[in-house]
NUVEXZA-467380 format. One line per 3 residues: number of its first residue (from 1); their letters; for each residue x, y negated, z negated of C-alpha. Coordinates in steps of 0.25 Angstrom, whole numbers, plus 2048, in hexadecimal, padded with zeros to 3 digits. Example, Ala and Ser with C-alpha at 12.3 -4.5 7.8 and 13.67 -1.06 7.14 Angstrom:
% NUVEXZA-467380
1	AS	831 812 7E1; 837 804 7E3
This chain:
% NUVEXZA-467380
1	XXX	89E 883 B6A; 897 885 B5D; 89C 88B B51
4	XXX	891 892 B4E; 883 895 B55; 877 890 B4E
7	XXX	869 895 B4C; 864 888 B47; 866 87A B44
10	XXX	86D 877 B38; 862 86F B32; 85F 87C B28
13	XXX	86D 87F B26; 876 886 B30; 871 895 B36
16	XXX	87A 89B B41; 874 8A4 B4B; 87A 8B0 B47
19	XXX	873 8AE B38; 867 8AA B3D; 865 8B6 B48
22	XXX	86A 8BF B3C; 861 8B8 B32; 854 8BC B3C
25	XXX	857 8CA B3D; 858 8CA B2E; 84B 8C3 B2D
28	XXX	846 8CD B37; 84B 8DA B2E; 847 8D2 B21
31	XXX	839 8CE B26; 835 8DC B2B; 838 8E7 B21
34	XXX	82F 8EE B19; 820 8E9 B18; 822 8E0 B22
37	XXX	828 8EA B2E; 81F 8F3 B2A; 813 8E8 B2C
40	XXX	819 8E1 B39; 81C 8EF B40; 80D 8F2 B3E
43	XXX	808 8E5 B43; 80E 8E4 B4F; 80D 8F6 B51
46	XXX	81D 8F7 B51; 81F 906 B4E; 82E 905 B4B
49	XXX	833 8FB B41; 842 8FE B42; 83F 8FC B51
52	XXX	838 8EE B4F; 843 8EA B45; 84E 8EE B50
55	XXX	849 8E5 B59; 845 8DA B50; 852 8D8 B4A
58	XXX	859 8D8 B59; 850 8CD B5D; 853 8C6 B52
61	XXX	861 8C7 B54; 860 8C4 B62; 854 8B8 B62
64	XXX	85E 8AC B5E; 86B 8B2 B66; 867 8A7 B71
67	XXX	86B 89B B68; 877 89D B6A; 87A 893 B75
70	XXX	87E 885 B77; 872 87E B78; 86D 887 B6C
73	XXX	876 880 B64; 878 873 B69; 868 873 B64
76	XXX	86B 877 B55; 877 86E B54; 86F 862 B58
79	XXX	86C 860 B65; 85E 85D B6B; 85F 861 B7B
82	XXX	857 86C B7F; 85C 87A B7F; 85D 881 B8D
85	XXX	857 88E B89; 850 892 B7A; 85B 89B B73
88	XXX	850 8A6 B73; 84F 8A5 B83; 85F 8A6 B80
91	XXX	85E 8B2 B78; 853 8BA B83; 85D 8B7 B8D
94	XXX	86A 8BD B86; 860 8C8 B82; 85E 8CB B90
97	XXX	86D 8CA B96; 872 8D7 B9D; 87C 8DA B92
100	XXX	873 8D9 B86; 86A 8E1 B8C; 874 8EC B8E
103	XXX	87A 8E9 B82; 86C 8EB B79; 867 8F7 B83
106	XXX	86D 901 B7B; 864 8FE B70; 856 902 B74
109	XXX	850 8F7 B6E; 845 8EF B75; 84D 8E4 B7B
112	XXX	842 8DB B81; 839 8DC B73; 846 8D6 B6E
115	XXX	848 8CC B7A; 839 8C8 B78; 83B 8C6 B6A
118	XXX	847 8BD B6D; 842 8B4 B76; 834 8B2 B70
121	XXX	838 8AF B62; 836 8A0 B64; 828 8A0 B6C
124	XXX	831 89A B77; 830 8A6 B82; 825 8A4 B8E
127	XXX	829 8AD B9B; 828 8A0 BA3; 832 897 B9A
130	XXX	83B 89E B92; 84A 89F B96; 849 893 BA0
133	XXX	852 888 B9F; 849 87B B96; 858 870 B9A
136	XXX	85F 86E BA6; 86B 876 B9F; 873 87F BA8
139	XXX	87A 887 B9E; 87A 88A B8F; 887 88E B89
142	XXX	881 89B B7F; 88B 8A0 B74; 888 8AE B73
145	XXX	898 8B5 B72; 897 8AA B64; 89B 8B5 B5A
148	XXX	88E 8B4 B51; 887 8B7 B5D; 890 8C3 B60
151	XXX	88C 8C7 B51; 87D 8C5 B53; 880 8CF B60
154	XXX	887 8D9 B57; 87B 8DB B4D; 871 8DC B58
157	XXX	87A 8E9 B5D; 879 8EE B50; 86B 8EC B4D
160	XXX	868 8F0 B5D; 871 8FC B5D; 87C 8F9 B69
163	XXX	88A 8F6 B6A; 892 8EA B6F; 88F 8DC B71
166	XXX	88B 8D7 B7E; 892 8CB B88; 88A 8C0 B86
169	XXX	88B 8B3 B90; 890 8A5 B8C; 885 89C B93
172	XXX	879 89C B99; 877 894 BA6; 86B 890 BAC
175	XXX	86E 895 BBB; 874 8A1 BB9; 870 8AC BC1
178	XXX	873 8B7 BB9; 86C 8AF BAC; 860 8AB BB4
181	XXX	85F 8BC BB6; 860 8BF BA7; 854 8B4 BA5
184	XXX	84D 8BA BB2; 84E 8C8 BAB; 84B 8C3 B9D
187	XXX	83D 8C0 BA5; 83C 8CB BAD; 83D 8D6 BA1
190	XXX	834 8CD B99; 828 8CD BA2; 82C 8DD BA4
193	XXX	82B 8DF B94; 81F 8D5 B91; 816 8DD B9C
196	XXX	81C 8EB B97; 817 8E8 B89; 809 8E8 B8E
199	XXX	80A 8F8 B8F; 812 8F9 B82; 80D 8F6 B75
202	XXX	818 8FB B6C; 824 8F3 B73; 819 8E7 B73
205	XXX	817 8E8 B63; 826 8E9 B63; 827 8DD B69
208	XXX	81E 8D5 B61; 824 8D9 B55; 832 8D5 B57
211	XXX	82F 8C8 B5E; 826 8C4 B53; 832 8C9 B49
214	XXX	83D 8C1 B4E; 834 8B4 B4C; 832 8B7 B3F
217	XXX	83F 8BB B3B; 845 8B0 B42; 83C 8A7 B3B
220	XXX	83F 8AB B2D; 84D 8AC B30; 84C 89D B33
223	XXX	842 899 B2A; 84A 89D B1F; 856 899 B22
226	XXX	851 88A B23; 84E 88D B15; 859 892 B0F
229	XXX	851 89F B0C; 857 8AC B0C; 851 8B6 B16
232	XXX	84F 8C3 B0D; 84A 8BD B02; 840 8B4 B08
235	XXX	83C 8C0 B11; 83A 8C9 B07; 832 8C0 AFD
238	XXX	829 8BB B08; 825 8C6 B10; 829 8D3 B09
241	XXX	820 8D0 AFD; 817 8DB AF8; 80C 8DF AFF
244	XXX	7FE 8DA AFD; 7F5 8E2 AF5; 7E6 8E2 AF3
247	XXX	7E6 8DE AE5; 7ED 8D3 AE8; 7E3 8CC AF1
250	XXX	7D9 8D0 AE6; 7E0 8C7 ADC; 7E7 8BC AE3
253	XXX	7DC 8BA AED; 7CE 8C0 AEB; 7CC 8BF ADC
256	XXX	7CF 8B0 ADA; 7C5 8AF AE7; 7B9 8B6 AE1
259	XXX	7BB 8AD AD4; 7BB 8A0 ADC; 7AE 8A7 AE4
262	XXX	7A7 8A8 AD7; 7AC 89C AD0; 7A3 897 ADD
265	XXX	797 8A1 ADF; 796 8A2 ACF; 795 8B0 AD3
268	XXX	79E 8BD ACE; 7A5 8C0 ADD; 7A0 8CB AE3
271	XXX	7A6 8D2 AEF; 79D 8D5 AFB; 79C 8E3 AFF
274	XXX	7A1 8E1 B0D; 7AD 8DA B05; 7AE 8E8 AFF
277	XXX	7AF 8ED B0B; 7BB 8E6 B10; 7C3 8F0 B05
280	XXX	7BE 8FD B10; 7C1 8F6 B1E; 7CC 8F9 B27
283	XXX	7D8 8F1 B2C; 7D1 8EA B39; 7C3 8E2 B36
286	XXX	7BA 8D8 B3C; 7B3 8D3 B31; 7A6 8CD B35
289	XXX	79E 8C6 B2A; 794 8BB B29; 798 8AD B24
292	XXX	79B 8AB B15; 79B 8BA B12; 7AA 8BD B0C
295	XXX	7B2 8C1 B19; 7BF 8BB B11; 7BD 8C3 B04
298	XXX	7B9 8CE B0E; 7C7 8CB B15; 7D0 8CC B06
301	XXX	7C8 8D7 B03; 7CB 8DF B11; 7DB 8DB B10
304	XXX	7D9 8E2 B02; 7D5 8EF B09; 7E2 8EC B13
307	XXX	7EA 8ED B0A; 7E8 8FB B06; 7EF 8FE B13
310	XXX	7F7 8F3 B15; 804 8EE B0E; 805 8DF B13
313	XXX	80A 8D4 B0D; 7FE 8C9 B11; 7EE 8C4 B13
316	XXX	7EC 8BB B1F; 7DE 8B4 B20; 7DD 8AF B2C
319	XXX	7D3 8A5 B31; 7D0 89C B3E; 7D2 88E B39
322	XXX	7D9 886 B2F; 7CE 882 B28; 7CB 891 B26
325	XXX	7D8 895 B23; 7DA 88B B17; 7CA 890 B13
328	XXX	7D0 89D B10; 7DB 899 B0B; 7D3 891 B00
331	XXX	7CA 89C AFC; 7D2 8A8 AFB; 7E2 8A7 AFF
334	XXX	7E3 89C AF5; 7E3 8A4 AE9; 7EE 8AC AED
337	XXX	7FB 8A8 AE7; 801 89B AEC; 80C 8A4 AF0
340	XXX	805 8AF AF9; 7F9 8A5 AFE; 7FA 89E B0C
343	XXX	7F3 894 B14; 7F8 894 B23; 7F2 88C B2C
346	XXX	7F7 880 B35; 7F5 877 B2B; 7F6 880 B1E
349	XXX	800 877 B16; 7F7 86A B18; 7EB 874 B12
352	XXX	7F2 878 B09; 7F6 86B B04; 7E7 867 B03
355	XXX	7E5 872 AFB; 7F1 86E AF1; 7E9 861 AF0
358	XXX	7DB 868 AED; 7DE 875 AE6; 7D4 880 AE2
361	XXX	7D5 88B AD8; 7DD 894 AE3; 7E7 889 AE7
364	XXX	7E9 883 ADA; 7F7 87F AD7; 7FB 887 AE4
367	XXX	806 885 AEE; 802 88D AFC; 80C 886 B05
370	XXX	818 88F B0D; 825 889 B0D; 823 881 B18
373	XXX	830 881 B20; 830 891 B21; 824 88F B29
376	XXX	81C 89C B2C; 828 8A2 B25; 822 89C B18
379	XXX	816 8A5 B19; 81D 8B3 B17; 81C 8B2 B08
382	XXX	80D 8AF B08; 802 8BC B07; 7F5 8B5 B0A
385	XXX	7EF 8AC B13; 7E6 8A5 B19; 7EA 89F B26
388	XXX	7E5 89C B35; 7E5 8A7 B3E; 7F0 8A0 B47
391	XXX	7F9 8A0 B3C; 7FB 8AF B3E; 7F5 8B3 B49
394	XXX	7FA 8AA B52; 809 8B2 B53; 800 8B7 B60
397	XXX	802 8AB B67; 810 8A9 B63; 80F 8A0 B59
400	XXX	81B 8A0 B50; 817 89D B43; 80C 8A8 B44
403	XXX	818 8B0 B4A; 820 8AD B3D; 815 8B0 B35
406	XXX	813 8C0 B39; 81B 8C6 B2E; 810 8C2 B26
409	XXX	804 8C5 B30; 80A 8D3 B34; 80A 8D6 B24
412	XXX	7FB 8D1 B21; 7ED 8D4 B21; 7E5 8CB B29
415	XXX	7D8 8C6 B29; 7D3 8BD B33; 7C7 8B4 B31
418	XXX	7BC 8AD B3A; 7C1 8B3 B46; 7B3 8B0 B4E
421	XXX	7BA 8A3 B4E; 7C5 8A8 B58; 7C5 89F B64
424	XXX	7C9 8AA B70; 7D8 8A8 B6F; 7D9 8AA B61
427	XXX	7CF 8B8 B61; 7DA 8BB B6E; 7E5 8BB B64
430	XXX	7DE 8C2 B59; 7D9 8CD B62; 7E9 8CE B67
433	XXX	7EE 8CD B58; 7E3 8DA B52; 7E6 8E1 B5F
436	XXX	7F4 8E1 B60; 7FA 8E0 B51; 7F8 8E9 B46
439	XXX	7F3 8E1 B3A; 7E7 8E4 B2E; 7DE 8D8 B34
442	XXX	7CF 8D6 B2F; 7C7 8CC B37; 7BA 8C4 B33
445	XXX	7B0 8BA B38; 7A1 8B9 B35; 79D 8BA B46
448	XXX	7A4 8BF B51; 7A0 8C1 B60; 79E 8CF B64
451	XXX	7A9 8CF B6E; 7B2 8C8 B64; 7AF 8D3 B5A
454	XXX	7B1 8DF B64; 7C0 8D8 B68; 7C4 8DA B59
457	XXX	7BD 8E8 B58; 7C5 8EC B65; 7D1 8E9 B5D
460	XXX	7CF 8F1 B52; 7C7 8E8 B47; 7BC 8EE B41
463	XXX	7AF 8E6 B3E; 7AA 8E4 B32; 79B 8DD B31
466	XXX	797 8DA B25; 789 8DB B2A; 788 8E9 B28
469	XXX	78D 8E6 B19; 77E 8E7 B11; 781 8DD B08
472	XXX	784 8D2 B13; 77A 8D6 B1C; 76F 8CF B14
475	XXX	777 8C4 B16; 77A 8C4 B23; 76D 8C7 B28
478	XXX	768 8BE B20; 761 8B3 B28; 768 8A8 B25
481	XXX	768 89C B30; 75C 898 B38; 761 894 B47
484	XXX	75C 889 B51; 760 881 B5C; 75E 873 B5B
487	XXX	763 866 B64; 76C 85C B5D; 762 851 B58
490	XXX	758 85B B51; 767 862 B4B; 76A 854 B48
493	XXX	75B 852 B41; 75D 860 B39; 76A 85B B33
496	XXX	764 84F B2D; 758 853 B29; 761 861 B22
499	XXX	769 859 B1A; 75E 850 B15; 759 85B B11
502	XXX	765 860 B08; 76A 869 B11; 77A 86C B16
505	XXX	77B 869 B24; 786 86D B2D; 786 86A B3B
508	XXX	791 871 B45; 796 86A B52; 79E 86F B5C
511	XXX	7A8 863 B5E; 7AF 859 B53; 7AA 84D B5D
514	XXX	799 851 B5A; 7A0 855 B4C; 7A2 847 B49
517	XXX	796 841 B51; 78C 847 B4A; 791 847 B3B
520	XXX	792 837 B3C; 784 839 B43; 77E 83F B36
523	XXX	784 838 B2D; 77F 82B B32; 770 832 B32
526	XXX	772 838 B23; 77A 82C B1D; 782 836 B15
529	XXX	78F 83D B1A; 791 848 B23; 79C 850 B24
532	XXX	7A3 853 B2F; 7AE 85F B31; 7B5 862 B3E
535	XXX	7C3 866 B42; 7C9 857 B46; 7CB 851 B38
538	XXX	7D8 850 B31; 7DB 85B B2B; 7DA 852 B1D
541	XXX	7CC 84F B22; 7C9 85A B26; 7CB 860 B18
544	XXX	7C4 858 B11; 7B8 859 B1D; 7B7 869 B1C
547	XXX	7B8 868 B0D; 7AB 85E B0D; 7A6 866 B15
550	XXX	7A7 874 B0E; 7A3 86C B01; 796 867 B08
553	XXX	793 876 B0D; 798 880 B02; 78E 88A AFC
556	XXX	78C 886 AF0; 781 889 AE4; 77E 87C ADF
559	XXX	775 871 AE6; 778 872 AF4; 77A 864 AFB
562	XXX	777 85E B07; 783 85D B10; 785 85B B21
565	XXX	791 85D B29; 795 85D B38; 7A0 866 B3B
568	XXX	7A5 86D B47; 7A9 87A B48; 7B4 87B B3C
571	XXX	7A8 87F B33; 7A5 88C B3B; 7B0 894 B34
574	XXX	7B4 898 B26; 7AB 88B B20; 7A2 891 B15
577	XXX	798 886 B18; 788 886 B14; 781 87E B1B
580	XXX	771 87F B1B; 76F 878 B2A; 777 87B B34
583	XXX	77A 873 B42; 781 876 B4D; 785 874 B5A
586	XXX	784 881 B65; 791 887 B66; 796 896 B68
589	XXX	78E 8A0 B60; 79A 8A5 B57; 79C 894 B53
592	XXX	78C 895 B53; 78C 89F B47; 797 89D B3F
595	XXX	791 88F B3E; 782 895 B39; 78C 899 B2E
598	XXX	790 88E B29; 780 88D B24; 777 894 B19
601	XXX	786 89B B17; 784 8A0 B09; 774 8A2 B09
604	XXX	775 899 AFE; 767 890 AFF; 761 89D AFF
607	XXX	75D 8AA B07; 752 8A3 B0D; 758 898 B12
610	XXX	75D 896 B21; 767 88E B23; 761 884 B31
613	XXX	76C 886 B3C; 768 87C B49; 770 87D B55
616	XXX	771 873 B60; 778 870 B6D; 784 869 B6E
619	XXX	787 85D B76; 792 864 B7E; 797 874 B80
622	XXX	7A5 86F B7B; 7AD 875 B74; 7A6 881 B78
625	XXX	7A3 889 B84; 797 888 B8C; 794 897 B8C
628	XXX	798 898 B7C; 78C 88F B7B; 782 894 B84
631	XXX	784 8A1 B7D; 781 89C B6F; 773 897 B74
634	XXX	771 8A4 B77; 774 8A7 B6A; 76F 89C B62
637	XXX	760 8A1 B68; 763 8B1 B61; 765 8AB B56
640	XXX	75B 89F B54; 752 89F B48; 756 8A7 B3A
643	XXX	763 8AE B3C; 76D 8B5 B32; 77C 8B6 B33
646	XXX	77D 8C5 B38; 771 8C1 B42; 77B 8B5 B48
649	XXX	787 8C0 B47; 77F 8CA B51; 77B 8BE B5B
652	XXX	789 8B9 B5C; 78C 8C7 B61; 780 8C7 B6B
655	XXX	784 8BA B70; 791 8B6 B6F; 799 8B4 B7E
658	XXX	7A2 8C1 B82; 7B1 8BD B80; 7BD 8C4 B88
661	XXX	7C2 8CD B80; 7D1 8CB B7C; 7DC 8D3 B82
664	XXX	7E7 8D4 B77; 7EF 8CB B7B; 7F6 8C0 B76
667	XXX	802 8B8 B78; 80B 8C0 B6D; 807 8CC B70
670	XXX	808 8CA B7D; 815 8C3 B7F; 821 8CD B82
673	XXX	82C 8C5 B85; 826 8B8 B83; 820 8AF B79
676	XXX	81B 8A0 B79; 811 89A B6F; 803 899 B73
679	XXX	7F6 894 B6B; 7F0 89C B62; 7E1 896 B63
682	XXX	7D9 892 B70; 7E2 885 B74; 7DB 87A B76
685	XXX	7DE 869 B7B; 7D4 863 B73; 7DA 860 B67
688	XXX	7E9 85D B62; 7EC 85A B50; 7ED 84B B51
691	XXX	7F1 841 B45; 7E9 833 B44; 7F1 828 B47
694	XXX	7EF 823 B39; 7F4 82F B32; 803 830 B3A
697	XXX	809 828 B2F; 804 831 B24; 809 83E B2D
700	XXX	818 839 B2E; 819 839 B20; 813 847 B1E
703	XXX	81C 84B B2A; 82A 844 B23; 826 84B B16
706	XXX	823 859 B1D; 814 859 B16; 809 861 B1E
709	XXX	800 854 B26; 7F6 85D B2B; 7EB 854 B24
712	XXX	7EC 849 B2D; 7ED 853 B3B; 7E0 851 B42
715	XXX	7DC 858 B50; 7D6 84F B5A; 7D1 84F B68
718	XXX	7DF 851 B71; 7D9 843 B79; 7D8 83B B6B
721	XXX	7E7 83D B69; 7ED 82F B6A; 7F7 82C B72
724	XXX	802 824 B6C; 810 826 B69; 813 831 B5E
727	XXX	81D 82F B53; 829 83A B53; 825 83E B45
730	XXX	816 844 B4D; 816 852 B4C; 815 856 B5C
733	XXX	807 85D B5B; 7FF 851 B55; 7F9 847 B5D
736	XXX	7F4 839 B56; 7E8 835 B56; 7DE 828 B53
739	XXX	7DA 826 B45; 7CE 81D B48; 7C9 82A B50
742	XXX	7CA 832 B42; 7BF 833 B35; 7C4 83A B2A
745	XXX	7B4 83D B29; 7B3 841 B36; 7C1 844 B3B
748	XXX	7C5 83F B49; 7BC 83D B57; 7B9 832 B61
């Protein structure tokens, strides 16, 4: 018989469950006071937040109570076997034994939105698996009359409001009838509670408040313990600073911007009048602007306004891609104070890294990194970022960080960037996250599909179009692009002949295998290089590839130079490129225009000259639909000759296909009882991050030495991933993969 029960290991330093399950309710009243209460209750449309904090502080009295068992602590003192039952299965089943129940009943509190808060703390809790035996154990001997247990049951009286402790069992055994009941019951009043939350919102927001507060509690309680930290004070520096203000976006983030803008233009910065405009707009917008025009000073300048009527405590930029992400990070977060700046992404400390190597004004001398053992924790203390969407929004299909991350979300102004670029999952979760949580959101994107645009409308976002705004107009309508089709070897002919003639040349493929093809292709015929940029490189590669390649096609008032590229379609989004000819392959219409952007961007060879778009038919539909394609024909004919920006904005509405529209749901928000992580983005088994089998040497030294080894991950056809025995050292979710199928020049393909 132990002496005492444990929470954890003891690699951190001993923490006995009592201390931990009072530590959690502490984090849970530290956390959400003040500000932050005020803020999270809004979100999630709580109306009574001594109602909210009731509950929360019982669950998080209750949701470790299941450790207390043998095989529990047989684990954190050493041994390896398999535990019969998770300890928050444990927990949900004590929580639903006869003599709880009757012992809490006189509480009035909501005993399932504690019980489901319980057992979904850890992610673990599917209606088909939870609670059954994982080992051929007939019976767990389970320590619930231990005297720290019996103290943990007197504060959950005193916080609930009832008398007495109740009889609690001394084992659990597998085929017992009368435990099989509890566990048949459990079930039974979890389906009845899931489906009755369909008809009640309130309980539902209730629900999702205190289970997404007893994961973050919890994880603060822990994080900070494995670091020695104490709970107030490291609470109250990170999350209960001051509020944001106006003035201070002005200064730390706006001013140095417009310098830089003009230490570039040569120009005094100017704001646009419909950035002006930002200053008067209400809470919920979908911005819709032409490429290059200043949606993201329209975006600070928006937040500006927000905060007027908002106290919150963080900006979030969010975009669709990494690459994006660490764009915006670049050009505006970056100024901030290393200690209120953030870059989060999934592989935001190797990023960050580069940038410590290759430091501009704004990250001079700068340090952005959290500390990285508090993990999502580490991000409390920042105030701006620019991160990928499903860093925070992916909380809606459980993930846990993006869980963890929600007291900083819940107390945020939002701005989310290129959402034409959702695939249909993605805009299924975004539609679920403006409809159902209560949050100053500003969307932007230069082209978005009329059924896409009514969705977001129907969900309370107002649109904002810059093509009323008179002095975008001109340049919007501006004819700008002259269309045609064309078959390969005439596109193939133009691309020659345009870069002989000094012009930027950027051709757009729909698959990295063509990517490659062509580029070696041209090359031979030009005899000078020719870039190539596509999403299976090295993430060391493919730095110094997207670099190039921006270089080759940035605006710029000097002598232009002749420059020619192939990429795929990691150009369409956020790439201020400028090219004067522009190839591409059919794809769908909203690919098709963000693409005719990345040409004649600036106007800057003039109003009179058109930038020479030809489009040709690929080789194969893949990785696109056949009706996707059929429709951009249709398309591609309104729009053929001399077209302007607004004029490709008005067809894609006319043509683009009907989508369903989505219903709301999404697995947090629909999840009652249960809860199990699901992807945030459209799945798919094409491609899995692989190392180069030259490079596994390198990677065990930057795994021993716990440095970020990112820069060598590569993504790679699932078919390419070699076979052979992995080293223990390999982190379970890479594959290996050839080296002589890999070209720092042209990144990997067979």
């Amino acid at each position: 018989m132990p002496q005492q029960l444990l929470a954890k290991s003891r690699k951190y330093g001993e923490l006995t469950l009592k201390q931990h399950l009072l530590d959690t309710e502490e984090a849970a009243l530290l956390i959400f006071k003040e500000r932050i209460l005020l803020n999270w209750c809004r979100f999630f449309r709580v109306d009574d937040a001594a109602k909210f904090l009731t509950h929360l502080r019982v669950a998080a009295l209750f949701h470790d109570i299941g450790k207390a068992n043998g095989e529990f602590y047989a684990a954190v003192t050493g041994s390896r076997a398999t535990q019969t039952l998770r300890h928050e299965w444990f927990s949900t089943l004590i929580l639903h034994l006869p003599k709880v129940r009757t012992w809490l009943e006189p509480s009035r509190l909501d005993l399932e939105v504690i019980t489901a808060a319980v057992l979904s703390h850890h992610l673990k809790a599917s209606y088909q698996d939870w609670g059954k035996p994982r080992t051929q154990v007939k019976q767990v001997e389970l320590y619930l009359d231990y005297p720290e247990v019996r103290d943990i049951l007197r504060t959950i009286a005193e916080v609930a409001g009832v008398e007495g402790l109740p009889e609690l069992p001394e084992k659990w055994v597998a085929e017992d009838n009368w435990w099989q009941q509890v566990y048949l019951e459990a079930n039974k009043i979890g389906r009845q509670f899931s489906r009755g939350l369909k008809r009640d919102q309130h309980r539902n927001s209730l629900l999702l408040a205190v289970k997404a507060g007893v994961i973050a509690a919890d994880s603060a309680a822990s994080g900070l313990f494995r670091q020695g930290y104490s709970l107030q004070q490291w609470i109250d520096e990170t999350l209960h600073r001051v509020s944001i203000t106006p003035e201070e976006i002005e200064t730390k983030i706006l001013q140095p911007r417009y310098r830089q803008i003009e230490q570039k233009s040569g120009q005094p910065f100017q704001l646009k009048s419909f950035q002006k405009k930002a200053l008067a707009l209400s809470d919920r917008i979908l911005l819709l602007s032409g490429c290059g025009t200043g949606k993201t000073i329209f975006g600070y300048k928006w937040e500006q306004s927000v905060l007027t009527r908002y106290s919150v405590g963080h900006i979030i930029f969010l975009y669709p891609t990494r690459g994006t992400a660490t764009e915006g990070f670049k050009d505006y977060v970056s100024w901030a104070p290393e200690s209120d700046a953030s870059l989060l992404t999934g592989t935001a400390a190797y990023e960050l890294m580069a940038m410590a190597n290759n430091p501009d004004d704004a990250l001079q001398g700068k340090d952005f990194t959290p500390e990285e053992r508090l993990f999502a924790l580490g991000f409390w203390g920042k105030r701006f970022f620019a991160a990928t969407v499903d860093q925070f929004l992916s909380f809606l299909t459980h993930n846990y960080s993006s869980l963890c991350l929600l007291p900083v979300l819940t107390d945020a102004v939002v701005v989310i960037d290129e959402v034409h670029s959702f695939s249909r999952s993605m805009f299924d979760n975004l539609i679920s996250f403006l409809q159902h949580f209560d949050l100053p959101v500003l969307c932007m994107t230069a082209t978005l599909p009329r059924t896409r645009r009514l969705e977001l409308e129907r969900v309370g976002l107002q649109v904002f179009s810059t093509v009323r705004d008179q002095e975008l107009e001109q340049v919007e309508k501006h004819p700008r692009y002259h269309v045609q089709t064309t078959d390969f070897g005439t596109a193939n002919e133009q691309a020659v002949r345009a870069y002989h003639q000094g012009n930027r040349v950027l051709w757009v493929v729909n698959t990295v295998a063509r990517c490659r093809e062509i580029a070696a292709q041209l090359e031979d015929n030009l005899g000078v290089e020719v870039l190539t940029y596509h999403s299976r490189f090295r993430l060391q590669d493919r730095h110094k590839q997207h670099q190039a390649t921006v270089n080759a096609f940035a605006y710029q008032q000097e002598q232009r130079q002749p420059a020619i590229a192939v990429t795929t379609q990691v150009c369409e989004m956020s790439l201020d490129l400028d090219a004067d000819v522009l190839i591409t392959e059919l794809a769908p219409i909203s690919a098709l225009v963000q693409r005719f952007g990345r040409s004649n961007r600036h106007l800057s060879r003039g109003r009179d000259f058109l930038a020479q778009i030809f489009v040709y038919e690929p080789p194969k539909v893949l990785p696109y639909k056949t009706k996707e394609l059929a429709q951009a024909r249709e398309f591609l004919a309104a729009v053929s000759g001399t077209v302007s920006q607004w004029q490709l904005a008005e067809k894609l509405e006319s043509y683009s296909l009907k989508e369903r529209d989505a219903d709301g749901r999404s697995s947090f928000v629909a999840g009652g009882y249960w809860a199990t992580s699901e992807p945030f983005r459209d799945g798919n088994n094409y491609s899995v991050d692989a190392l180069l089998d030259t490079d596994l040497d390198a990677v065990k030294k930057l795994v021993e030495q716990r440095q970020p080894y990112d820069g060598y991950v590569v993504p790679i056809p699932q078919q390419s991933a070699l076979t052979q025995d992995r080293p223990d050292w390999l982190p379970r979710y890479l594959a290996i993969a050839d080296h002589h199928h890999y070209c720092t020049r042209r990144g990997f393909g067979q």
